[in-house]
C-alpha positions in Angstrom: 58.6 86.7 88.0 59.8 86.1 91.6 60.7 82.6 91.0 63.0 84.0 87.8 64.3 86.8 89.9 65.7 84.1 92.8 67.2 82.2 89.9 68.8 84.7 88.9 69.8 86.2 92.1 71.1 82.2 92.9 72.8 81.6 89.9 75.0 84.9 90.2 76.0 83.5 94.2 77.3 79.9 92.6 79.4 81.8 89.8 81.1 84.3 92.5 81.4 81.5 94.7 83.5 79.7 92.2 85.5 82.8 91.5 89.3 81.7 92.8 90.0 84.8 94.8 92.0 83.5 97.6 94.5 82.0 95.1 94.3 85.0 93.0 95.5 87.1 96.2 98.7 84.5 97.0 99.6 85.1 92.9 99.1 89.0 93.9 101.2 88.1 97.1 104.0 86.4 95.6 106.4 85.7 92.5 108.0 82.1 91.3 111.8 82.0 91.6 113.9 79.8 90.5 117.6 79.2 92.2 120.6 76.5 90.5 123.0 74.8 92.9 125.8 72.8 92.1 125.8 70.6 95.0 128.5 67.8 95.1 127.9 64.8 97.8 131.1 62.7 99.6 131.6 59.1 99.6 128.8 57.7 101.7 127.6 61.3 101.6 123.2 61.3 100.3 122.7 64.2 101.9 123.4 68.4 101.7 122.1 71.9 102.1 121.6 74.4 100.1 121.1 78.1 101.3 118.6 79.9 99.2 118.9 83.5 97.9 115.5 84.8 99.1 113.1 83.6 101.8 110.4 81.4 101.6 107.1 83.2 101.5 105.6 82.9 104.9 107.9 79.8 105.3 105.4 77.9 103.4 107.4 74.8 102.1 104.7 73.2 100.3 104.8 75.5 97.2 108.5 74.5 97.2 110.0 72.2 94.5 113.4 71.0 93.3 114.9 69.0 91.0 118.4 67.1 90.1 120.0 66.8 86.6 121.0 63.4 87.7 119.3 60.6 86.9 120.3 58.8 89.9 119.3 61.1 92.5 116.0 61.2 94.3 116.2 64.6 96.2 113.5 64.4 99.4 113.0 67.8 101.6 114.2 67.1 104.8 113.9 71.0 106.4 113.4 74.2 106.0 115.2 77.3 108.4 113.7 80.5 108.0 116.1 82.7 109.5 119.2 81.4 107.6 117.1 80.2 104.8 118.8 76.9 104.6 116.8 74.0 102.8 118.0 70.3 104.1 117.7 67.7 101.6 118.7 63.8 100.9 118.3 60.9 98.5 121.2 62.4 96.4 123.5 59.3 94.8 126.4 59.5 96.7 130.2 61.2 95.3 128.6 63.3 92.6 128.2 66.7 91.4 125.0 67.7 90.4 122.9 70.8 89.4 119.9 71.5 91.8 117.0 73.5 90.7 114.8 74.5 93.6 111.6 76.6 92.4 109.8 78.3 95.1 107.4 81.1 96.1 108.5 84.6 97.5 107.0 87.8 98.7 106.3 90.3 95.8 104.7 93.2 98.2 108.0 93.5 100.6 107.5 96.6 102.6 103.7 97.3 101.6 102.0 96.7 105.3 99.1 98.7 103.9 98.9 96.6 100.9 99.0 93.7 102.6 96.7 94.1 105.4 94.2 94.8 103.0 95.1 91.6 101.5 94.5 89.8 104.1 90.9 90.8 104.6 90.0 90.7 101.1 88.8 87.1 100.9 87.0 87.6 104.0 85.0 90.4 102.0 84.4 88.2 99.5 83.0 85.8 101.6 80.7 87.8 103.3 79.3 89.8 99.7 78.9 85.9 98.5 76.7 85.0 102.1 74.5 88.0 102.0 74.3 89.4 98.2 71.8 86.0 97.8 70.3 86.3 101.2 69.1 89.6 100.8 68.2 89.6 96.8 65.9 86.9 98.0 64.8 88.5 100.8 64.1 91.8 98.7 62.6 89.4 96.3 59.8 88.0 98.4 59.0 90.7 100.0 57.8 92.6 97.5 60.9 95.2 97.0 61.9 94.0 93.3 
């Protein structure tokens, strides 16, 4: 019966281990917007900036995506400022108007320090119920407890 019990206890570890809680805390953390830009380039002009209506969340640019109705253009990130919220970007075609669609991640829990301090440590709790729930099941396990 021990051997069934540590299967058991085992199994349960490698199914709460694969349980995504950290992402499921940054979808707590944070909602999707989307912003539309008409940006229009110069002649000779592949580049421009656009100033975004809400921050970044933690300034984390790689959640951040855009994209051109124009065919033409190939928009690349060039920078990200987080105090005036201004997104650099290039590869636009050059004396064109275009709209911009730039999707990205922002803070859902503004002014909730409680909430999100407790965020914060969540996946640490996790982490720690997933490293000793097996270690002491099996240790209740062979000696003699269960």
């Amino acid at each position: 019966m021990r051997i069934f019990y540590s299967f058991i206890i085992l199994v349960t570890s490698a199914i709460l281990w694969l349980l995504p809680i950290t992402e499921a805390v940054y979808d707590f953390r944070t909602d999707v917007r989307d912003d539309n830009f008409y940006v229009t380039t110069a002649v000779g002009e592949t580049t421009a900036n656009v100033t975004l209506h809400s921050a970044l969340y933690e300034n984390d640019t790689s959640k951040f995506s855009f994209y051109s109705d124009l065919a033409s253009d190939v928009p690349v990130f060039v920078s990200y400022n987080g105090t005036s919220r201004v997104v650099a970007m290039t590869g636009y075609s050059a004396n064109n108007t275009r709209t911009l669609t730039v999707t990205y991640d922002v803070d859902a829990l503004s002014s909730t320090t409680a909430i999100d301090t407790l965020l914060d440590i969540v996946p640490w709790i996790w982490y720690l119920l997933i490293i000793c729930f097996p270690v002491a099941g099996l240790a209740a396990i062979f000696m003699g407890k269960i």
